[in-house]
Every structure is written in C-alpha cells, then in structure tokens.
C-alpha positions in Angstrom: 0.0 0.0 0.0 1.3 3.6 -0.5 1.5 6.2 1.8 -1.9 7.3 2.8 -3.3 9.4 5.8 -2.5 8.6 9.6 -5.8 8.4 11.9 -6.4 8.5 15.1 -9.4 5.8 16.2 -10.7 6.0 19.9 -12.2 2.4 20.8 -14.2 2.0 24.3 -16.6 -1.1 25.5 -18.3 -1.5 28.7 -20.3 -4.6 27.8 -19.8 -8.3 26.8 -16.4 -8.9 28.0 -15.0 -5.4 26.8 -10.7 -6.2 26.9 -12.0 -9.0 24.2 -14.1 -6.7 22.5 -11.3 -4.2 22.0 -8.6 -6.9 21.4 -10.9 -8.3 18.5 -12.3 -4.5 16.7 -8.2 -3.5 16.7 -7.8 -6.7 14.6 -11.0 -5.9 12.8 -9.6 -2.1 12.3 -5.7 -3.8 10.5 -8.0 -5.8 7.9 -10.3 -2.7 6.8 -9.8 -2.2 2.8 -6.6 0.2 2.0 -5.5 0.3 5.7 -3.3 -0.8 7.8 -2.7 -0.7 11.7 0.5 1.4 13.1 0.3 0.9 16.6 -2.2 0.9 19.6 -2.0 2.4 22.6 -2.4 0.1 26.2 -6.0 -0.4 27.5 -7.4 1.9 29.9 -10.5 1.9 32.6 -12.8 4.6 33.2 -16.1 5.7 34.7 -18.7 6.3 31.8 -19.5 9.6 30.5 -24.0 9.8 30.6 -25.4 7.2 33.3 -23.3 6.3 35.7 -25.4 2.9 36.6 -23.7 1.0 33.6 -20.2 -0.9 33.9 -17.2 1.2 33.8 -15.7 1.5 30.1 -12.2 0.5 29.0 -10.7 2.3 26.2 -7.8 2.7 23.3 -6.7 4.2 20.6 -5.5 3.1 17.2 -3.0 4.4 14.8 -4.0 3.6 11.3 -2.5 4.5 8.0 -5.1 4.9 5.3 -6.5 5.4 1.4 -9.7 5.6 2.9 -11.5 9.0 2.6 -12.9 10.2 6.1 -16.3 9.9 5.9 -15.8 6.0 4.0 -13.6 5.6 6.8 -16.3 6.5 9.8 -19.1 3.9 7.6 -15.9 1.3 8.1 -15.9 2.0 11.7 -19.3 2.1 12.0 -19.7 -1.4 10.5 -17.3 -3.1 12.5 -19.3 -1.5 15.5 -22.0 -3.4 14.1 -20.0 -6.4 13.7 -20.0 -6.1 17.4 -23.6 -5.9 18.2 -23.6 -2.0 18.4 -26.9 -0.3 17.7 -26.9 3.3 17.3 -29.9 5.5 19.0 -30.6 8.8 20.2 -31.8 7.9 23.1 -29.1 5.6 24.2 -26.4 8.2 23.5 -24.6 7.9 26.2 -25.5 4.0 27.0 -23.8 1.2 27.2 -22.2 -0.6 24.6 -20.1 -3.5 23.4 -17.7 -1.3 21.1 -17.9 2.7 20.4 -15.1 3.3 17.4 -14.4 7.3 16.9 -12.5 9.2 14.3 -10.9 11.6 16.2 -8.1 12.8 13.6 -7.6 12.3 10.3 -4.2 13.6 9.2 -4.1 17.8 9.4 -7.9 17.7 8.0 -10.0 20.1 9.6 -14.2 19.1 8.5 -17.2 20.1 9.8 -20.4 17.9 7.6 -23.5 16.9 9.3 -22.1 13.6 9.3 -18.3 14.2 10.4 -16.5 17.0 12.3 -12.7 16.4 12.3 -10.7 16.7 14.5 -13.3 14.9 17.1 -15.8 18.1 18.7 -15.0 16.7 22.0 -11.5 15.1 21.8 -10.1 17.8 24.5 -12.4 17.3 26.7 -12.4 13.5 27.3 -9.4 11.9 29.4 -10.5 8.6 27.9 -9.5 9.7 24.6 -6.5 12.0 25.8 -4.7 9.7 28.0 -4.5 6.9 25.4 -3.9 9.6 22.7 -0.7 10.7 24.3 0.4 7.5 24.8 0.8 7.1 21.1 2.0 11.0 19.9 1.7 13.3 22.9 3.2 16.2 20.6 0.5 15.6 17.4 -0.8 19.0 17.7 -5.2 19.5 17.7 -5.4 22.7 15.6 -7.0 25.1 17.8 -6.4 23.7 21.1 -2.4 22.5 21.7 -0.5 19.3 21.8 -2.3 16.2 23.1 0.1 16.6 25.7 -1.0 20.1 26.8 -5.0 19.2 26.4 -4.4 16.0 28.3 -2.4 18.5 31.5 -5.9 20.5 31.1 -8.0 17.8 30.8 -10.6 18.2 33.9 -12.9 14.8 33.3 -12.3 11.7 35.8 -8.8 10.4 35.7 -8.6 7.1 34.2 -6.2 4.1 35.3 -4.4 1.6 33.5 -6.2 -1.3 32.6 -4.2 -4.1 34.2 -5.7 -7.2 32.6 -3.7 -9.9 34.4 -5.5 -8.3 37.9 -9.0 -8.8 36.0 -9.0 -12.3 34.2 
C-alpha cells in the first residue's frame, strides 16, 4: 500500500467482555480495505460519560494508516461496531455498549459535515481519549487547542487508570 493518511481511532466497551471486544475491533480495524494498523496504545479503565449505573468502560486508541477517505472511513468504523452488536440510538447516546469506534483525527484535516467534524468536537475534553492519545504521539498538535500533551495537562474529566488485565482475568 502507498503512503496514505495517519488516523487516530478512539475504541471503548463496557459490555460483553470489553478487553476481548477491543482486542478483537483493533484486529478488525488492521484488515479494513486500503489500511493498515500502526500501533495501539495500552487499554485503559474509566467511569462512563452519561449514566453512571452502567459498567465502567475500557478504552484505546489506534493508529491507522489509510486510502480511505474520512467519511468511508467512519461507515468502516461504523460497520465493525456493528459487527459487534452496536446499535446506534438517540436515546441511548450515552449507553452502554459493546464497542464505540471514533474518528478523532484524520491527518491535518479540519471538516465540519453533518455527518463528520474532524478533529473529534470533544477530543479535548475526554481523558479517555487523551490519555491513550498521548500515549501514542503526545506532541501531534489538535489545531485550535495544543499538543495532546498540553490538552491531556488540562484535561478536567475523571482520571482514568491503566487497565491491568492480568489483575482482571
């Protein structure tokens, strides 16, 4: 494959065994058409986001070199969500669910469609995204707001921990 665009894909999953859920969608994520996986960062725990009587969520990101264009890219996502038993609602927004795959960056593309805003609306506000994010490139720079590094020192949502899954199985 040529040299196509890097993205940034935040995984979570709070249901159905999530560690296997996330272990299987970043193998799903290497075999998507004209991609390839870079690197991933280390799992992570933390308290949901809407409704706090669900499980606590453990979450990643993925590095992924593409061809895909961005929004072909978010209907791959979404279909491997899918794949996973994922059913997408408005009233369930902030549910629980067995896999949740976000676009958060696409290369230097700033977008804003009704379908797709790039870089993710509310990547600097969510630990769950930053903490993993900086794992991979703390210095990839969000236009508009910093470094991941800088928005993850800002970041005021619940810390998150190090999912330890030796201490879990």
């Amino acid at each position: 494959m040529h040299a196509g665009t890097i993205a940034y894909i935040g995984l979570g999953s709070n249901l159905d065994n999530p560690a296997a859920q996330l272990r299987r969608a970043l193998a799903e994520l290497t075999a998507l058409p004209d991609t390839r996986g870079l690197k991933h960062s280390r799992l992570y725990l933390s308290k949901p986001l809407g409704p706090q009587h669900q499980p606590d969520y453990l979450n990643a990101v993925a590095a992924l070199q593409t061809r895909l264009e961005p929004l072909v890219l978010m209907r791959q996502l979404q279909g491997v969500e899918r794949q996973h038993g994922r059913r997408r609602s408005a009233e369930n927004r902030w549910g629980p669910r067995t896999l949740d795959l976000d676009l958060l960056v696409y290369g230097n593309l700033s977008l804003q469609t009704p379908e797709l805003t790039l870089p993710h609306p509310e990547l600097q506000k969510r630990s769950f995204v930053l903490y993993p994010l900086a794992e991979l490139v703390p210095e990839l720079v969000i236009p508009g707001h910093g470094t991941v590094r800088q928005l993850r020192e800002r970041c005021t949502t619940p810390a998150i921990a190090l999912y330890e899954e030796a201490a879990h199985a």
